[in-house]
TORTI-826750 format. One record per residue (C-alpha): residue number from 1; x, y, z. Coordinates in nm, 3 decimals, always signed. Layout:
<nodes>
@nr=NUM | x=X | y=Y | z=Z .
...
</nodes>
This chain:
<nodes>
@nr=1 | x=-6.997 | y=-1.028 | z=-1.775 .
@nr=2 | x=-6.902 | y=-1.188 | z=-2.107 .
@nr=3 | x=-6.621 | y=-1.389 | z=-1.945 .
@nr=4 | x=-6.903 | y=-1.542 | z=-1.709 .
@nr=5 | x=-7.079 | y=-1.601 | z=-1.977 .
@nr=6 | x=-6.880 | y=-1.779 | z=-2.204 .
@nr=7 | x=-6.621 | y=-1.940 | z=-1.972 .
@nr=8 | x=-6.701 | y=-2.299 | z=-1.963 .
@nr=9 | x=-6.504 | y=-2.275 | z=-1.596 .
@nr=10 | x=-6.551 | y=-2.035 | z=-1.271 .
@nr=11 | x=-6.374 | y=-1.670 | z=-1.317 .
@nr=12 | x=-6.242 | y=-1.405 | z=-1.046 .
@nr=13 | x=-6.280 | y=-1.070 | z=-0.969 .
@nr=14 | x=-5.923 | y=-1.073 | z=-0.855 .
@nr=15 | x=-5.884 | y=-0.728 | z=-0.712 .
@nr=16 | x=-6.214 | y=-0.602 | z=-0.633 .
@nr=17 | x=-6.502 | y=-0.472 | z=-0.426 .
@nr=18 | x=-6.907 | y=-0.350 | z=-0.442 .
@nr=19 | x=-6.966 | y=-0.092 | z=-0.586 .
@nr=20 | x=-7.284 | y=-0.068 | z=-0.325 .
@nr=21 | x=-7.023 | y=+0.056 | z=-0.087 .
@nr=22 | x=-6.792 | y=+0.265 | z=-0.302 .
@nr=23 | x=-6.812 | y=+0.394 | z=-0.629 .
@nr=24 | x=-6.534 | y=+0.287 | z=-0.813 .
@nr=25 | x=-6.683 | y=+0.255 | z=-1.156 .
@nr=26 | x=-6.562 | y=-0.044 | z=-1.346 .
@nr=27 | x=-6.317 | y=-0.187 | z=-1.035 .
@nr=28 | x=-6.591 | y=-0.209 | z=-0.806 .
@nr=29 | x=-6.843 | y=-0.467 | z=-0.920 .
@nr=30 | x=-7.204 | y=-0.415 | z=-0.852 .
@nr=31 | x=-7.487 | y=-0.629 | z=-0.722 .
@nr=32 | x=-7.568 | y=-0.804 | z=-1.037 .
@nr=33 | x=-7.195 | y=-0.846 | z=-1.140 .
@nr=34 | x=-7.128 | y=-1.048 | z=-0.840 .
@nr=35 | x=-7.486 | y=-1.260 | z=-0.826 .
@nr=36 | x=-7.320 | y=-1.381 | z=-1.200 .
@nr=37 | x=-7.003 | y=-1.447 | z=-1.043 .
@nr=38 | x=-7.116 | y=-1.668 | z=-0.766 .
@nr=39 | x=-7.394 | y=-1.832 | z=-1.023 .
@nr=40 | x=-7.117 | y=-1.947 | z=-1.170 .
@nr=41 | x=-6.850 | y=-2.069 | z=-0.902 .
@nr=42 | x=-6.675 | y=-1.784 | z=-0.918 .
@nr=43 | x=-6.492 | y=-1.583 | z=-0.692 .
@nr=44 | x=-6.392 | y=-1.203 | z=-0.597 .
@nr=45 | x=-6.091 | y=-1.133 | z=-0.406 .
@nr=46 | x=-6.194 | y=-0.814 | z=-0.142 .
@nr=47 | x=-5.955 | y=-0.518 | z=-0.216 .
@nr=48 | x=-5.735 | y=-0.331 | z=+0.067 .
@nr=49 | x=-5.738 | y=-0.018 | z=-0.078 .
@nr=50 | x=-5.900 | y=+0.305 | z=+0.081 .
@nr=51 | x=-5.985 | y=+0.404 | z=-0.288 .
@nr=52 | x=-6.186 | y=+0.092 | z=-0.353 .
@nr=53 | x=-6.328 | y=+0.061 | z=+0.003 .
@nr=54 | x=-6.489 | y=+0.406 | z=+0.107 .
@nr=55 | x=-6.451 | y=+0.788 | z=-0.099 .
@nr=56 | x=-6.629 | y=+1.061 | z=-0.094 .
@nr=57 | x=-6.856 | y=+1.260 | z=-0.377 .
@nr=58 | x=-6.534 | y=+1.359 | z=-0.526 .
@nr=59 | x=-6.354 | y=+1.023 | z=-0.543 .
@nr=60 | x=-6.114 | y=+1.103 | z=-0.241 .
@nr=61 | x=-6.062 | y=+0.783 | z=-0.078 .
@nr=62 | x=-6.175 | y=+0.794 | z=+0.305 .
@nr=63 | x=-6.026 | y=+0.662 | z=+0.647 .
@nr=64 | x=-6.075 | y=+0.318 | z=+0.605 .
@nr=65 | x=-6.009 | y=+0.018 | z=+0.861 .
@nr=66 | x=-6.048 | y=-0.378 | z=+0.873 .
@nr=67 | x=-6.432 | y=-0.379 | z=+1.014 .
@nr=68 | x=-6.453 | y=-0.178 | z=+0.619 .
@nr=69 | x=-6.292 | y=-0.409 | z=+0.415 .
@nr=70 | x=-6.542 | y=-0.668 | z=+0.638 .
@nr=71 | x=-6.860 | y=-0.492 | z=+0.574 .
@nr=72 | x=-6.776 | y=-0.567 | z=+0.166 .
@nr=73 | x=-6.701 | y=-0.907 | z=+0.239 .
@nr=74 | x=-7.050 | y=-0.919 | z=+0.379 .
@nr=75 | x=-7.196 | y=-0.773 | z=+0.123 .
@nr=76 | x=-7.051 | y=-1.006 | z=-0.102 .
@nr=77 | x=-7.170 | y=-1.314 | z=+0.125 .
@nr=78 | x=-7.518 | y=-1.165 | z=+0.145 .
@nr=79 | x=-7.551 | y=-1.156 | z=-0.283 .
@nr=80 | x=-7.374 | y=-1.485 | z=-0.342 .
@nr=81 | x=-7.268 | y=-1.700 | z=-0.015 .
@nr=82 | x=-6.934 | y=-1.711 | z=+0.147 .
@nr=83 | x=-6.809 | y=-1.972 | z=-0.106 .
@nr=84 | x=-6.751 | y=-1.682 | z=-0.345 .
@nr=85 | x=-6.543 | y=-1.411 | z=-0.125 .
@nr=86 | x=-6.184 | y=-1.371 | z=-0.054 .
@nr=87 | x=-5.934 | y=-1.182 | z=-0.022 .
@nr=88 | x=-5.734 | y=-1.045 | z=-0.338 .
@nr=89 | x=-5.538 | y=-0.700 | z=-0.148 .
@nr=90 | x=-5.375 | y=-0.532 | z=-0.421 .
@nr=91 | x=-5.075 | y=-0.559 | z=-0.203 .
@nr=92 | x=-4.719 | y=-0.487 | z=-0.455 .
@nr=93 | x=-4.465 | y=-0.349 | z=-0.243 .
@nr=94 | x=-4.274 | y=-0.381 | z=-0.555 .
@nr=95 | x=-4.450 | y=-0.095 | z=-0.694 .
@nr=96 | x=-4.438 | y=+0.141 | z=-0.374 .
@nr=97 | x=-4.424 | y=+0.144 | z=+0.018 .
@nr=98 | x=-4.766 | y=+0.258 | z=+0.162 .
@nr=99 | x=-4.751 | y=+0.655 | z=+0.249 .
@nr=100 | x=-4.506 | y=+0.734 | z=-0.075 .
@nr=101 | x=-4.663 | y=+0.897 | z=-0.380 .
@nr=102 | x=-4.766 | y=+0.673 | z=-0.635 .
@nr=103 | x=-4.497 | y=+0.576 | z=-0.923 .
@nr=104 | x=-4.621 | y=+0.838 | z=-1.251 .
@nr=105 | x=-4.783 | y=+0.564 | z=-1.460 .
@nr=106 | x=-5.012 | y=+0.508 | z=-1.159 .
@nr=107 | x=-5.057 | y=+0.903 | z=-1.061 .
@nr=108 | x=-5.157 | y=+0.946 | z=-1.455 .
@nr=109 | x=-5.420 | y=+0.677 | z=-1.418 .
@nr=110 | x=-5.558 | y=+0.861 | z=-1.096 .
@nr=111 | x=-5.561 | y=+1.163 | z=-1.230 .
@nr=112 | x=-5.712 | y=+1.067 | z=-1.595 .
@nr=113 | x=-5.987 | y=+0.857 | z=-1.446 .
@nr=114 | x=-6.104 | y=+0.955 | z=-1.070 .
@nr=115 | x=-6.416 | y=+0.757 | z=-1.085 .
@nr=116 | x=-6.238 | y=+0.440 | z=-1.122 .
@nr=117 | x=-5.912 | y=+0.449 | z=-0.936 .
@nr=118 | x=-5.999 | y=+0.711 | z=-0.693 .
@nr=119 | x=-5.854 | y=+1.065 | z=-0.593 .
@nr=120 | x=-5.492 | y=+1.044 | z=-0.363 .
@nr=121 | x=-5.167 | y=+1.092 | z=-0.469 .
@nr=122 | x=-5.031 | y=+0.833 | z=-0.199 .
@nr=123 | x=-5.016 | y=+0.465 | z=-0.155 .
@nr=124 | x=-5.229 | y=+0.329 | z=+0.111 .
@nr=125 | x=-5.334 | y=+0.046 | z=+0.291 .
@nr=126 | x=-5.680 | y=+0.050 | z=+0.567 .
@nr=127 | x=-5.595 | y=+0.114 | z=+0.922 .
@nr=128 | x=-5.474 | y=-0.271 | z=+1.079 .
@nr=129 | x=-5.401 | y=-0.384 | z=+0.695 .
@nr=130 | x=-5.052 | y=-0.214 | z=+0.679 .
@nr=131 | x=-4.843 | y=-0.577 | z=+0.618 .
@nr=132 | x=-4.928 | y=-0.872 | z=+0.598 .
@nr=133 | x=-4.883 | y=-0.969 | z=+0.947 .
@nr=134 | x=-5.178 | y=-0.692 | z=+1.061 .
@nr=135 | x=-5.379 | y=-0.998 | z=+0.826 .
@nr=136 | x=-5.467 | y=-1.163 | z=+1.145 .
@nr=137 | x=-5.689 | y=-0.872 | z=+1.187 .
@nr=138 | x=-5.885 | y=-1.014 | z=+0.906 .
@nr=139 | x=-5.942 | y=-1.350 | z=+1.093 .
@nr=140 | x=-6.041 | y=-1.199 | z=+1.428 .
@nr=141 | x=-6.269 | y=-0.971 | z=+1.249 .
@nr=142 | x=-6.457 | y=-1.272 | z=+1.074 .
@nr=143 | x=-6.465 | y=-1.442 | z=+1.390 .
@nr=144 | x=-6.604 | y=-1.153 | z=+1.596 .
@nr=145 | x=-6.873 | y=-1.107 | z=+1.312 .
@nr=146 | x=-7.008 | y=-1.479 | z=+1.398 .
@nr=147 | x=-6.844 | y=-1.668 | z=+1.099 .
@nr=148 | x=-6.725 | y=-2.007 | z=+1.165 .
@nr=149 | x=-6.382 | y=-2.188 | z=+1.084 .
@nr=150 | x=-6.492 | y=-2.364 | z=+0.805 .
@nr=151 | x=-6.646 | y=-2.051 | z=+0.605 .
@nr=152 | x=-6.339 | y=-1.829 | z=+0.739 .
@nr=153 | x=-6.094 | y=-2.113 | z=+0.581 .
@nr=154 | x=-6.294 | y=-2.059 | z=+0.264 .
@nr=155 | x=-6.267 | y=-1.694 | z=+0.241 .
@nr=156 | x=-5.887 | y=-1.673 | z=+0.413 .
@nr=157 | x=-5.785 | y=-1.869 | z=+0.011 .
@nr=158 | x=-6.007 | y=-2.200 | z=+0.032 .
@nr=159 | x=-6.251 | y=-2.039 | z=-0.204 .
@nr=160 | x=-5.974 | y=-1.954 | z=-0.433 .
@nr=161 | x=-5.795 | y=-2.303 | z=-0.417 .
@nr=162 | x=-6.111 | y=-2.451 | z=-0.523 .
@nr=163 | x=-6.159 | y=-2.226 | z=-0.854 .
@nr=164 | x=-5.759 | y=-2.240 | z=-0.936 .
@nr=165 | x=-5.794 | y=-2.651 | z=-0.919 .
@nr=166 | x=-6.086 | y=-2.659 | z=-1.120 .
@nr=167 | x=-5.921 | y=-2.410 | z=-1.385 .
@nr=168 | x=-5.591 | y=-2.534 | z=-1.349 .
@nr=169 | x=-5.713 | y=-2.930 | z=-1.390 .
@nr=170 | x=-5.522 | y=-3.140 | z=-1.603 .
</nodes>
C-alpha cells in the first residue's frame, strides 16, 4: 500500500490474485488493496497457480481450471474496471516442469509459511493452463463471459503495456 502511495507512477501486483477467493495471506490482495491499485492506474497480473486460485481450510490448493482463474479476473474488474487486470501466470519452467516436486528453496517456503504459498509439494498449473498454448483458453473464456475485443486486448497485456510505457517513459 505504501508503494501506491508514494509512487508518483502506476504499480503492479505482478503475480497475484483476491484474496476474496483464496486465502493466500500477503500474495493474494484483498478488496481494498486492489480498489488502491486501480485508483491509481495500476495493474494486477491474475496468477495460474492452484495455490493462489482455490485451497481449502488447511491451505491445500484445490482442482482448479480456466473458468477459476476467470472468476478472479472478474472480481478484479468488478472492484476496479477491466483497465486494471491481466494476466501475470507465475509460469518459470526454468524452475520446474508442472507435476515434479518443487526445487527445496521453494518446498521450505511452503512448508514454513502455508497461509501464504499454500500446502502441495508439486508444481502445478489449472486444468487448460498447462503451456502456454492452452492460453487460448483464456481468450475463449473472456469471450464466452460477454467481454468484448477491446477490454480482452486490455487484459490479454494492453493493460500492462500502458503502465510499462508510462513507467518506462523517457
Amino acid at each position: 500500500m505504501d508503494a501506491i502511495e508514494y509512487s508518483e507512477k502506476p504499480v503492479f501486483f505482478t503475480h497475484s490474485n483476491t484474496r476474496a477467493l483464496c486465502p493466500a495471506y500477503g500474495r493474494n490482495k484483498t478488496d481494498d488493496q486492489i480498489r488502491a491499485l486501480a485508483e491509481r492506474g495500476g495493474v494486477i497480473g491474475v496468477v495460474f497457480r492452484p495455490n493462489f486460485i482455490k485451497r481449502d481450510a488447511e491451505h491445500r490448493p484445490l482442482e482448479s481450471t480456466v473458468n477459476d482463474v476467470l472468476d478472479h479476473v472478474e472480481h478484479i474488474i468488478g472492484l476496479g474496471g477491466a483497465d486494471h487486470v491481466g494476466f501475470g501466470s507465475d509460469v518459470c519452467s526454468a524452475i520446474m516442469q508442472p507435476g515434479t516436486p518443487y526445487s527445496p528453496w521453494l518446498l521450505q517456503w511452503r512448508q514454513m509459511c502455508p497461509d501464504v504459498f499454500g500446502r502441495s509439494e508439486v508444481w502445478s498449473e489449472a486444468a487448460g493452463l498447462e503451456n502456454p498454448r492452452a492460453y487460448l483458453n483464456l481468450t475463449q473464456g473472456l469471450v464466452k463471459r460477454g467481454y468484448g475485443d477491446e477490454e480482452i486486448k486490455k487484459i490479454l497485456g494492453g493493460n500492462f503495456l500502458r503502465v510499462l510505457g508510462a513507467v518506462w517513459k523517457a
